[in-house]
C-alpha positions in Angstrom: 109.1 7.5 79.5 106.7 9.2 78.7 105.0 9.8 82.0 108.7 11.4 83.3 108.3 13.7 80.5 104.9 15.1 81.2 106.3 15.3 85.1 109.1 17.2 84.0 107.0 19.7 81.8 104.9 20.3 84.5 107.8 20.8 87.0 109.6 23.7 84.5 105.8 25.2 84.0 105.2 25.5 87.8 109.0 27.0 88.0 107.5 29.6 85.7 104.1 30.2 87.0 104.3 30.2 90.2 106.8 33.3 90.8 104.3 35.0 88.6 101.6 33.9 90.2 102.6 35.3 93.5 103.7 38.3 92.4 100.2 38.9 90.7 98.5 37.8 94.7 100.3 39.8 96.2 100.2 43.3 93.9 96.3 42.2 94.6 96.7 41.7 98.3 95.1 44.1 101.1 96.6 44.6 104.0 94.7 42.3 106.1 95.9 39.2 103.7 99.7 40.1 104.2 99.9 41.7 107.8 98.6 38.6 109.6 100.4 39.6 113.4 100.9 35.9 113.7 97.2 35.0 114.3 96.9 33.3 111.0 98.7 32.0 108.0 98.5 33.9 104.6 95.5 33.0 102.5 96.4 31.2 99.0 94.2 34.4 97.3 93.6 37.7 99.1 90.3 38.3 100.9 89.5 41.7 99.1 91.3 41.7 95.7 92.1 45.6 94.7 94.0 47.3 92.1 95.3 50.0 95.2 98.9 49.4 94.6 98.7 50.2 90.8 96.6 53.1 91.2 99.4 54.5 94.1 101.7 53.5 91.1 100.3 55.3 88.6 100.2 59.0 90.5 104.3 58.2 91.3 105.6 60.7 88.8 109.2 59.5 89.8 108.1 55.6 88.7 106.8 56.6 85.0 110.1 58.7 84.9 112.4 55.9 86.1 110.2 53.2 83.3 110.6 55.9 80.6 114.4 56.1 81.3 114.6 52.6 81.6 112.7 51.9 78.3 114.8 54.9 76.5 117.6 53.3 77.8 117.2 49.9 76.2 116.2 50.9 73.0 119.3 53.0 72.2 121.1 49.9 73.8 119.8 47.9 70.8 119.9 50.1 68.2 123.6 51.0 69.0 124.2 47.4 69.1 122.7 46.3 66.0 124.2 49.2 64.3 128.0 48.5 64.9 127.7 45.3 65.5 125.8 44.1 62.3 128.4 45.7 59.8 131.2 44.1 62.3 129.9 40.5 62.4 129.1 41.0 58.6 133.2 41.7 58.0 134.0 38.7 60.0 131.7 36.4 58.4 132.3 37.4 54.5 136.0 38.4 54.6 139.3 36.6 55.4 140.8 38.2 58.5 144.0 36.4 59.6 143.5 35.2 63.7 139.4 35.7 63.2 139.9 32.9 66.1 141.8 34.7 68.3 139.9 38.0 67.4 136.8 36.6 68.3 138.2 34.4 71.3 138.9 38.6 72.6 136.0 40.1 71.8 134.0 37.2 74.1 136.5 37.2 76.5 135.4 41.4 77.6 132.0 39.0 78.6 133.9 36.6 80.9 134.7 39.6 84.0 132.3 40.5 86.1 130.4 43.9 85.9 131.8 45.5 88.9 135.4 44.5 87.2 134.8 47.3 84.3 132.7 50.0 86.0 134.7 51.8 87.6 137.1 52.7 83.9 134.0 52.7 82.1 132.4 55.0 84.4 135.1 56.9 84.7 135.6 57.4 81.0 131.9 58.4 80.4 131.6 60.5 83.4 134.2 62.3 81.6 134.9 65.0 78.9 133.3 64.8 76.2 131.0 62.3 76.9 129.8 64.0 80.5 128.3 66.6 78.1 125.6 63.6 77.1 122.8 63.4 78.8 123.0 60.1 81.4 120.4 58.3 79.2 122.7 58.1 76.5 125.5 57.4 78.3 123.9 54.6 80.4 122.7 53.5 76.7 126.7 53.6 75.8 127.7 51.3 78.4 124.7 48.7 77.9 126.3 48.8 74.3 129.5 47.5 75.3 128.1 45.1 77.9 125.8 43.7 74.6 128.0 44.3 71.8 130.1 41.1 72.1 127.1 39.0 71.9 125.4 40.5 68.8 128.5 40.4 66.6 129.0 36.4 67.2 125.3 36.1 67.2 124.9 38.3 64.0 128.1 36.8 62.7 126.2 32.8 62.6 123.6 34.3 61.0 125.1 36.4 57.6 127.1 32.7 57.4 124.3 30.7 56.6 123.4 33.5 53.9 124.5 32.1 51.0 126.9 33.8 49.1 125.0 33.5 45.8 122.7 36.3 46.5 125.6 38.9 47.2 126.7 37.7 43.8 123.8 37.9 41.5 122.6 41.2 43.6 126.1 43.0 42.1 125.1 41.4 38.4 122.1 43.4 39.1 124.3 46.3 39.8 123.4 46.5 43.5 126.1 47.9 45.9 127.3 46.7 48.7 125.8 48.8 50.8 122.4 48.7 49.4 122.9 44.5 49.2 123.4 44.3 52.5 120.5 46.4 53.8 118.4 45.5 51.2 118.5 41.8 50.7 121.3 40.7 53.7 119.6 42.3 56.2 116.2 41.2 56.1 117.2 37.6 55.7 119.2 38.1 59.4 116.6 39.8 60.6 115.4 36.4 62.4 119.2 36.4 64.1 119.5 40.5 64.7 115.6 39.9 66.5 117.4 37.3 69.0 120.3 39.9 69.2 118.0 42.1 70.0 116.1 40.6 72.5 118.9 39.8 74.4 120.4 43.5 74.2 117.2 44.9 75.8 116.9 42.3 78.4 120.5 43.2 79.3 119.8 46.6 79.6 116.9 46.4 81.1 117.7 44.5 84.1 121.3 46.2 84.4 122.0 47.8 87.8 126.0 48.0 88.5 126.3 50.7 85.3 123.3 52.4 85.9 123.9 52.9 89.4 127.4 54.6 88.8 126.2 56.5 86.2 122.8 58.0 87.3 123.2 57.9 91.4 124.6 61.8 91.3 121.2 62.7 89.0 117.7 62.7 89.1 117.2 60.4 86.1 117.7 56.7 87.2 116.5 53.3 85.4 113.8 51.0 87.0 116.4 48.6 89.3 118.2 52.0 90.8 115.0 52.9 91.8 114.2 49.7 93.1 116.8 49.8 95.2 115.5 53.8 96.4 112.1 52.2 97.2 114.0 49.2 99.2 115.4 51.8 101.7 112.4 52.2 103.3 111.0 48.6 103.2 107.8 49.0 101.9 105.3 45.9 101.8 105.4 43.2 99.7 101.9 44.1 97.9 103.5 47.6 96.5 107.0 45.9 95.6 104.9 42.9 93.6 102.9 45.7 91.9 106.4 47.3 90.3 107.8 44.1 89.9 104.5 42.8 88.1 104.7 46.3 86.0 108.4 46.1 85.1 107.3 42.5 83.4 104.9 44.4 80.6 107.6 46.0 78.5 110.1 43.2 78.4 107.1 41.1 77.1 105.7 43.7 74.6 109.1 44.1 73.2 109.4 40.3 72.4 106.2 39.8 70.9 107.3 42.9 68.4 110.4 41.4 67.6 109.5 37.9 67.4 106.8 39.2 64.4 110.1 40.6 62.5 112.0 37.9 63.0 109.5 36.1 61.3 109.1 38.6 58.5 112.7 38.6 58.1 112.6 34.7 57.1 111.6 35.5 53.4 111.4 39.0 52.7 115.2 39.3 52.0 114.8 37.0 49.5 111.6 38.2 47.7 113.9 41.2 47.4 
């Protein structure tokens, strides 16, 4: 048994490691260890190791633009989440709302089309007065809102009902408002749940293509996988599309490690409060 475990764990660690590990070769690669004309296989490590590819990356003015959009992009994504959909999923969970089944059976159910279903509306209605007046970061940051909202209000809504309801309770004794109760001693306790919320709303965002692509293909401004698919156009080599695809990785994992320290923050500083 306990040999089919260890196999297994080092099956799903090679599932992970591997695809990194080729992409890191390869954004390493010189020519001579990827255009091989046939005469020999491709080494397991490239004969000359260089950073070529990330230095060509780092004078593309249009790349840092399309990673700033991208990274803009997410971030309003999460804050506009967290800051309807806390409130919302806070409703749900503390008040009595006839049909809260079938309300939240709805709200799931905008999750269970496809994309390419609801862009054409949505784009339409963004692209749109008065929301064409936007810039097209905020309104690609709208529509990763409504892809994500669903998800943080049930997520968010789990969380504020494992708060118990004693704290609400002693916090108005105390003479505490709502308002200030929930952002002052509800919030941080869910802060572990909102982090998850969080992470998943920037991860959506930032690998969403289908909205980004109607709404920024007319502009200049376009997110990391519109330009992906710009660079693909003209099939560039497999070193230079590693190198993005290695770059693209270093936000997403940045931005975990910064929530995940909030999330554990959030454990006990509500209640200190």
């Amino acid at each position: 048994m306990k040999s089919l475990r260890f196999i297994l764990i080092c099956l799903v660690l090679f599932f992970i490691i591997f695809p990194l590990f080729m992409m890191t070769k390869y954004s390493l690669s010189d020519r001579e260890s990827i255009v091989t004309g046939g005469k020999y296989p491709e080494p397991f490590f490239p004969f000359k190791p260089n950073l070529e590819m990330f230095e060509a990356l780092s004078v593309r003015k249009d790349f840092a633009g399309a990673g700033l959009t991208s990274l803009w992009v997410g971030l309003l994504a999460v804050a506009f989440s967290l800051f309807l959909g806390a409130p919302t999923a806070f409703a749900l969970a503390r008040f009595k709302i006839p049909g809260i089944a079938i309300l939240l059976f709805f709200l799931l159910s905008v999750r269970l089309f496809p994309d390419i279903s609801a862009v054409i509306p949505v784009a339409e209605l963004l692209l749109s007065r008065p929301f064409s007046l936007l810039p097209p970061v905020i309104l690609v940051g709208l529509a990763h809102t409504l892809l994500a909202l669903p998800y943080t209000v049930y997520i968010a809504k789990g969380v504020f009902e494992s708060i118990p309801k004693d704290l609400e309770e002693q916090a108005h004794v105390l003479g505490a408002g709502k308002a200030r109760t929930f952002l002052k001693i509800l919030t941080p306790l869910a802060l572990p749940g909102l982090g998850a919320a969080a992470i998943y709303t920037f991860f959506l965002s930032w690998n969403e293509f289908v909205f980004a692509y109607f709404l920024t293909f007319q502009g200049t401004q376009t997110t990391l996988p519109v330009y992906l698919l710009r660079i693909l156009t003209w099939s560039p080599q497999k070193n230079f599309i590693s190198a993005i695809s290695l770059v693209i990785c270093i936000p997403v994992i940045i931005f975990t490690f910064l929530v995940q320290r909030y999330m554990k923050e959030g454990l006990t500083a509500g209640a200190v409060k």
